[in-house]
C-alpha positions in Angstrom: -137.7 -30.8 -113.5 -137.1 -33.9 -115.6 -133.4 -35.6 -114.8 -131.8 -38.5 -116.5 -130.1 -40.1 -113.2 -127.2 -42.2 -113.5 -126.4 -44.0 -110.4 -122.5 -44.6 -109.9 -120.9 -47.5 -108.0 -122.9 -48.7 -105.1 -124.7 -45.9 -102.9 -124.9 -44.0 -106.5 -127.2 -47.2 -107.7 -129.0 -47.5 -104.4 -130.0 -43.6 -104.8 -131.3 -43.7 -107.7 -133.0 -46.3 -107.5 -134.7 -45.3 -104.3 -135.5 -42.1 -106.3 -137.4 -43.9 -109.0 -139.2 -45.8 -106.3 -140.3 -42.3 -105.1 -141.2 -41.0 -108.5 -143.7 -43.7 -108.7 -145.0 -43.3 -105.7 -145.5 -40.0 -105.7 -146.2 -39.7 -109.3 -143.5 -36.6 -109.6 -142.6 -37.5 -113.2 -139.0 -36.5 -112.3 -136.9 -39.6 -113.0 -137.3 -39.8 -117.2 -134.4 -42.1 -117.5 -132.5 -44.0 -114.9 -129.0 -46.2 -115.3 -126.6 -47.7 -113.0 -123.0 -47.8 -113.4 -121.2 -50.5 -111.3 -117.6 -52.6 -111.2 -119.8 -55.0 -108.8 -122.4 -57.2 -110.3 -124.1 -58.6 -107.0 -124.3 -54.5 -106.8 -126.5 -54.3 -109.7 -128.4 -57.4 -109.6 -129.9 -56.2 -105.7 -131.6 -53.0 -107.6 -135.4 -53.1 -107.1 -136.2 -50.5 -109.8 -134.0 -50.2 -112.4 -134.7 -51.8 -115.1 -132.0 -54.4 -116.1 -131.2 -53.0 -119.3 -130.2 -50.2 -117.5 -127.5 -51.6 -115.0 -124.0 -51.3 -116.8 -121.4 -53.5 -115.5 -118.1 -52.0 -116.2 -114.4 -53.3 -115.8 -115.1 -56.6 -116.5 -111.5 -57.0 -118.1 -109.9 -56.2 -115.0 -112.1 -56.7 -111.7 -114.3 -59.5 -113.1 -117.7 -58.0 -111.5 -116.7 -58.4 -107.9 -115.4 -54.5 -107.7 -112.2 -52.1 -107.4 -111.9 -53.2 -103.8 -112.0 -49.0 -102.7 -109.2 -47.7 -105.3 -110.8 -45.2 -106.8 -108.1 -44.6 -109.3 -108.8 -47.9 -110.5 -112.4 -46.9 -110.9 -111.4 -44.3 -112.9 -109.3 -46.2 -115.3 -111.9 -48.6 -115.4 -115.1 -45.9 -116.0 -112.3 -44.2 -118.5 -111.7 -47.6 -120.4 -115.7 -48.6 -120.5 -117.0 -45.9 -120.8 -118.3 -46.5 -124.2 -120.5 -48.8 -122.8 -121.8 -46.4 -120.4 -122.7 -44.1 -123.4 -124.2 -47.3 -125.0 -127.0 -46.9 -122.0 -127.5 -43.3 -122.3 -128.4 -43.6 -125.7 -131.5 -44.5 -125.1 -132.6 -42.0 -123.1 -134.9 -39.5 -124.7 -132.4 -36.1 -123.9 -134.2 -34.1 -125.8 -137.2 -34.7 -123.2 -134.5 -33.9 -120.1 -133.9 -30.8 -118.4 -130.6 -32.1 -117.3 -128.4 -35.2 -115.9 -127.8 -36.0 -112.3 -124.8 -37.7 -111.6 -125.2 -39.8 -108.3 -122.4 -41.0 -106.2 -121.1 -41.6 -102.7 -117.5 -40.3 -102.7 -116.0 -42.5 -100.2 -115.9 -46.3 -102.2 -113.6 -46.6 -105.0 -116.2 -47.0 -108.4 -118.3 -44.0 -107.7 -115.7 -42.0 -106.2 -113.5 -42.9 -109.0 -116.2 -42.8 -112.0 -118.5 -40.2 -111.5 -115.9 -37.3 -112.0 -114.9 -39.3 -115.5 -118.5 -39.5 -116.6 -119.4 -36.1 -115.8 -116.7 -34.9 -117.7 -117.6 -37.3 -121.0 -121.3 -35.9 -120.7 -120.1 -32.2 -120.3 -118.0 -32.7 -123.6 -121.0 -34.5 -125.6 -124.5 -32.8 -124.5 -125.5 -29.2 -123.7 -127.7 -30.0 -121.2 -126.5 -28.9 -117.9 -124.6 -32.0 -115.8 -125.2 -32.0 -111.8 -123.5 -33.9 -109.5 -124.9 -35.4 -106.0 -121.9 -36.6 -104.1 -122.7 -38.2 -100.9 -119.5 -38.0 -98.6 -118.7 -41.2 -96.1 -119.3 -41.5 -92.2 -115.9 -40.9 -90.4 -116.5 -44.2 -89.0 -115.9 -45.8 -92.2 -111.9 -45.3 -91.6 -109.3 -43.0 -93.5 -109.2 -44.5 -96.8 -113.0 -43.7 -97.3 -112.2 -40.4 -96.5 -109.2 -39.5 -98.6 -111.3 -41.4 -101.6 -114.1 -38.7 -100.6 -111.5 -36.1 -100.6 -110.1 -36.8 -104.1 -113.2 -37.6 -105.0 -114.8 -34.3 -104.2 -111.8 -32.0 -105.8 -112.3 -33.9 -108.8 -116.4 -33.6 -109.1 -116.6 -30.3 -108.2 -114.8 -28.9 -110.9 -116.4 -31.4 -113.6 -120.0 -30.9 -113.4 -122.5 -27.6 -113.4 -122.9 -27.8 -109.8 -122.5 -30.2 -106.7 -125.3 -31.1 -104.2 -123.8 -33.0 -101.5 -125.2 -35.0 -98.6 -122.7 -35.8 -95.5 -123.7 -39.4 -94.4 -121.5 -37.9 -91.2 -124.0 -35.4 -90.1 -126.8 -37.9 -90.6 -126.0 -41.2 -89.5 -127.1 -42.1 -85.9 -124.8 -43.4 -83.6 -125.5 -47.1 -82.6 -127.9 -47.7 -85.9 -127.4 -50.8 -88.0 -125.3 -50.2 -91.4 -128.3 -51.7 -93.2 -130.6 -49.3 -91.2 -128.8 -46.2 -91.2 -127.7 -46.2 -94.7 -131.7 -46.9 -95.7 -132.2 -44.2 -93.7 -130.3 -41.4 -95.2 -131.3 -42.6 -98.8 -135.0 -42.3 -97.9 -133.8 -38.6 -96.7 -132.2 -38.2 -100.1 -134.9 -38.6 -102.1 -137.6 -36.7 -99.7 -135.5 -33.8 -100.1 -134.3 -33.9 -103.5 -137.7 -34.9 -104.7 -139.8 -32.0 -103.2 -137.2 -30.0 -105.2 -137.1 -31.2 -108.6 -140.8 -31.9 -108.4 -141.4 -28.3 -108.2 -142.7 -27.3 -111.4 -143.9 -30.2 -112.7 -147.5 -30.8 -113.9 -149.2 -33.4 -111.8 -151.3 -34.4 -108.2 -154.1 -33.2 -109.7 -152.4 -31.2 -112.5 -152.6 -28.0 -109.8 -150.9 -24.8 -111.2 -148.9 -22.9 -108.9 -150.0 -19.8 -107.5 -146.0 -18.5 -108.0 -144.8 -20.8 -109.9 -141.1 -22.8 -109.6 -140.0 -24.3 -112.6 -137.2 -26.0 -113.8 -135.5 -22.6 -115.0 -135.5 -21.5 -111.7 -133.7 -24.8 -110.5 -131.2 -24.6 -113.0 -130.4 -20.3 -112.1 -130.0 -21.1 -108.8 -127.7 -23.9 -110.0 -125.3 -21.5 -112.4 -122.3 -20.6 -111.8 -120.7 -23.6 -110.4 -119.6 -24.5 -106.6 -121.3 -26.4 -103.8 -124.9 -26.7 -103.1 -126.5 -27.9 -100.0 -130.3 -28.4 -99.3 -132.3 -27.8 -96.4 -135.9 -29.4 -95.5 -138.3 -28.9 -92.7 -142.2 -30.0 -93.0 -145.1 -30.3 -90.7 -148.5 -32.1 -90.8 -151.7 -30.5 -91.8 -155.3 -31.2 -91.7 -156.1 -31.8 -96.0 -160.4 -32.2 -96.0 -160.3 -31.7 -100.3 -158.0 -35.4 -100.4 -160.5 -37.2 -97.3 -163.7 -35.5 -98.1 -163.4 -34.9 -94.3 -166.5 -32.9 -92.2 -165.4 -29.4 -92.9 -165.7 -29.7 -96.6 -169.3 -30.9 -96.2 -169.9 -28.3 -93.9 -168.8 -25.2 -96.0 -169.9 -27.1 -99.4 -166.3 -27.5 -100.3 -165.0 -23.8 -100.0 -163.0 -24.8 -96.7 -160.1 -22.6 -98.1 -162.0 -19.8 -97.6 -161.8 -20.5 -93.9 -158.4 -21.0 -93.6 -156.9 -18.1 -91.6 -154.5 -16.4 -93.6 -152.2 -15.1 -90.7 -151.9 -18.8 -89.1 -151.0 -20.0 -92.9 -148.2 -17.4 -93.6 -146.7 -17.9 -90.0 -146.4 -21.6 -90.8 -144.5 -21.0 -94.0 -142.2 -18.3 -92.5 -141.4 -21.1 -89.8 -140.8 -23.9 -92.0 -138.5 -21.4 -93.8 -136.6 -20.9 -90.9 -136.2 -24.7 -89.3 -135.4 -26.0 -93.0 -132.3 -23.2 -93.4 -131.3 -23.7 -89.9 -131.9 -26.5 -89.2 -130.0 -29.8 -90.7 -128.8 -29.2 -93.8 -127.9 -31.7 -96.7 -123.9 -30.5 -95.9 -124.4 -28.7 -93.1 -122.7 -24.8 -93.1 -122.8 -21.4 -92.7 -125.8 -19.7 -94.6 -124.5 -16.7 -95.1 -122.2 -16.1 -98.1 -124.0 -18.3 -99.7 -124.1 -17.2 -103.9 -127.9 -17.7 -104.6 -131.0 -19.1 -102.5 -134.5 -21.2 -104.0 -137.4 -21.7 -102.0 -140.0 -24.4 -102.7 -143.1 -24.4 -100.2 -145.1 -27.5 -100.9 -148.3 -29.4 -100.0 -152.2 -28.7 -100.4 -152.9 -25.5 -102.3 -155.1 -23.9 -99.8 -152.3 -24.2 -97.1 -150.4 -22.0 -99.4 -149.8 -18.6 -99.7 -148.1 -15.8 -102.0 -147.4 -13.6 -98.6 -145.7 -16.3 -96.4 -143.6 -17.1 -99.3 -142.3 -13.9 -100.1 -141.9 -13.2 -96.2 -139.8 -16.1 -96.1 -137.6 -15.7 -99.5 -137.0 -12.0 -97.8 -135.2 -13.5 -94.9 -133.0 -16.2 -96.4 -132.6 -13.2 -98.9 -131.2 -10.9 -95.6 -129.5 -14.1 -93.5 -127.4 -15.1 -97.2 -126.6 -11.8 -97.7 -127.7 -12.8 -101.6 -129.6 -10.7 -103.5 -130.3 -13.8 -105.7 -133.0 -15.8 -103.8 -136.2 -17.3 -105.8 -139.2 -18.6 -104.4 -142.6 -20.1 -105.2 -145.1 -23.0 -104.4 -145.5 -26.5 -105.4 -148.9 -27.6 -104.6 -150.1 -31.2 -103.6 -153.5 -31.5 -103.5 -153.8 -35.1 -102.1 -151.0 -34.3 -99.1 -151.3 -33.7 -95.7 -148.1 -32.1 -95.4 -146.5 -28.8 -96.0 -142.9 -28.9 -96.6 -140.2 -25.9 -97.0 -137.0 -27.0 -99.4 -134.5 -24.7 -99.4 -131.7 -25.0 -102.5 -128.5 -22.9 -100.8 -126.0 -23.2 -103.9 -122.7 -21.4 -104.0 -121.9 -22.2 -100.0 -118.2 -21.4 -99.0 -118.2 -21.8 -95.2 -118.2 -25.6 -95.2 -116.1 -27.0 -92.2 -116.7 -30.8 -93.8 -114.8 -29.8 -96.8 -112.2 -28.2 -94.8 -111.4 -31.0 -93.3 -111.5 -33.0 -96.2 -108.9 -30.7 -98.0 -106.9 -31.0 -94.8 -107.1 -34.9 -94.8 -106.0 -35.0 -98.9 -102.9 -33.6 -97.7 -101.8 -35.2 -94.6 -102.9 -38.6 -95.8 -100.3 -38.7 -98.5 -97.2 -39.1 -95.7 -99.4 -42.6 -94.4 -101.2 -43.8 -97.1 -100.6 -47.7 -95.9 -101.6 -46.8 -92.5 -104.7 -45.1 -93.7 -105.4 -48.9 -95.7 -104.7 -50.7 -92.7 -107.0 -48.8 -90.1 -110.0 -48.6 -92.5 -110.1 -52.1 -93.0 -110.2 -52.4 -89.0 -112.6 -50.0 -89.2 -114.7 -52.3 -91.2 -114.6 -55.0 -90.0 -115.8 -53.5 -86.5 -118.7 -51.8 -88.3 -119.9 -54.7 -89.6 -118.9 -57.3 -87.3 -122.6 -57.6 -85.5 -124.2 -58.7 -89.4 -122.0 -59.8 -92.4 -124.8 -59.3 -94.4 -124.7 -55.7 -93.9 -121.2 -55.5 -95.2 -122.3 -54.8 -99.5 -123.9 -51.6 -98.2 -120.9 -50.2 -97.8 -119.3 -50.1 -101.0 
């Protein structure tokens, strides 16, 4: 699936441009057009990927590059006033070569929070490609005012773009890490997940066809119809001779797929199934309910196989309760790793979002308290490295 990313506010950049890091790396040809959107210049200028004449600096008029300072109803005014210059950037990208946008944000500082919802709404109005949102929602460590940004934030994005993948830095983030570290961390999670699923489908690692294949149409079904998404991930190593030339290959005169046993390679993939939808999720939930269900299996072809695949979308098929659940392969010649990314999109039974709604409306009684104890909050978090502190916005 081919995305035009646009990275908003700081953790929005960060993403994005970890995920064009991984595109090259892997060679995925996902990423086909990448900006960043930011109130904060030193934001912009630590990018590793992005090109520069990608990186928008908005708000200039009324924050002077150094940020909204966590208001993210100053970030909208600001992504509402400029945005004209954020459309200046997108006009370069090639849409007509994209399968859709990806709006990237963390929904807890004030530019992205702010700013995302107001350009997916401007891109919705302007393009028919489909708009997606990946929000990623703040630690609880990061004090109140994060949150209630992130629960704004959340109501707002939701209802603005096609669909909303969200990652909940609160489910992820270990306790004791380093900012710097943890938040590095959970990006690098990001992108292994989310780039296993947009890979599927595309041509490349040896331009291997899959066997059923998943393709950007099924991404964007699964997608349809709005609401919540969450994704699921679970992977295991594998001996791969075909990318080493190991002993078997020699041996068998390169038909070692031939000696694969098939029962051992269909259990795997029913496993993986299982530890990737129950295990941790992207925004961890109740499976069932959820609206509609994809399943990518990737890695080396011959590790592979139509039965374990269709075992497995049969049970996230009976533990959603969905009668829409796709599935299908994405072969890797040159890994040795097979990997099981589950797309759960429509999810109701979200206790993170419960408690977000909850917070919107209690916090409006104590708004000033809610300021005072997250800037406590952060200066204890980042107390042990100054440094570390620009990670957080």
């Amino acid at each position: 699936m081919k995305l035009a990313m646009i990275g908003f506010g700081q953790a929005g950049g960060k993403v994005v441009d970890k995920f064009v890091e991984y595109d090259k790396r892997h060679d995925s040809n996902i990423v086909r057009a990448a900006v960043a959107v930011n109130t904060a210049k030193a934001d912009l200028m630590g990018l590793e990927h992005i090109s520069e004449d990608q990186r928008v600096l908005i708000g200039q008029s009324r924050v002077k590059g150094h940020g909204v300072g966590a208001d993210n109803e100053l970030g909208a005014e600001v992504a509402e006033e400029d945005i004209d210059e954020v459309q200046g950037a997108i006009d370069s990208i090639p849409v007509h070569e994209v399968d859709a946008f990806l709006v990237v944000a963390g929904l807890g500082g004030g530019t992205g929070s702010g700013g995302a919802p107001v350009l997916s709404k401007h891109l919705q109005r302007i393009y028919t490609e489909p708009v997606y949102g990946l929000g990623i929602l703040p630690g609880s460590d990061e004090g109140g005012i994060y949150t209630l940004n992130a629960a704004r934030s959340f109501q707002t994005f939701v209802r603005e773009v096609d669909n909303l993948l969200v990652f909940d830095n609160d489910a992820w983030r270990k306790t004791g890490e380093s900012v710097q570290g943890g938040y590095d961390e959970i990006n690098e999670e990001i992108v292994t997940r989310f780039g296993v699923l947009f890979g599927a489908g595309e041509i490349g690692h040896g331009g291997e066809v899959a066997e059923s294949v998943v393709d950007s149409s099924e991404i964007i079904n699964t997608l349809a119809g709005g609401g919540v998404s969450t994704v699921g991930y679970a992977s295991e190593t594998v001996e791969n001779e075909s990318s080493s030339n190991g002993l078997l290959s020699r041996i068998t005169g390169g038909n070692e797929e031939e000696s694969l046993d098939t029962a051992h390679t269909t259990n795997r993939i029913t496993s993986l199934v299982r530890k990737a939808a129950l295990g941790r999720l992207t925004l961890p939930c109740e499976i069932e309910g959820a609206e509609r269900a994809l399943l990518v299996m990737a890695g080396p072809p011959k590790h592979l196989n139509r039965k374990g695949i269709e075992r497995g979308r049969k049970w996230i098929e009976e533990q959603t309760g969905s009668m829409e659940v796709r599935g299908g392969d994405y072969p890797i010649r040159d890994s040795n790793r097979v990997a099981s990314v589950i797309l759960l999109s429509g999810v109701t039974n979200v206790p993170r979002i419960k408690e977000l709604q909850q917070v919107a409306i209690e916090a409006q009684d104590n708004i000033d308290d809610i300021r005072e104890e997250s800037e406590d909050n952060l200066e204890n978090l980042v107390n042990d490295d100054e440094d570390e502190l620009e990670s957080l916005f």
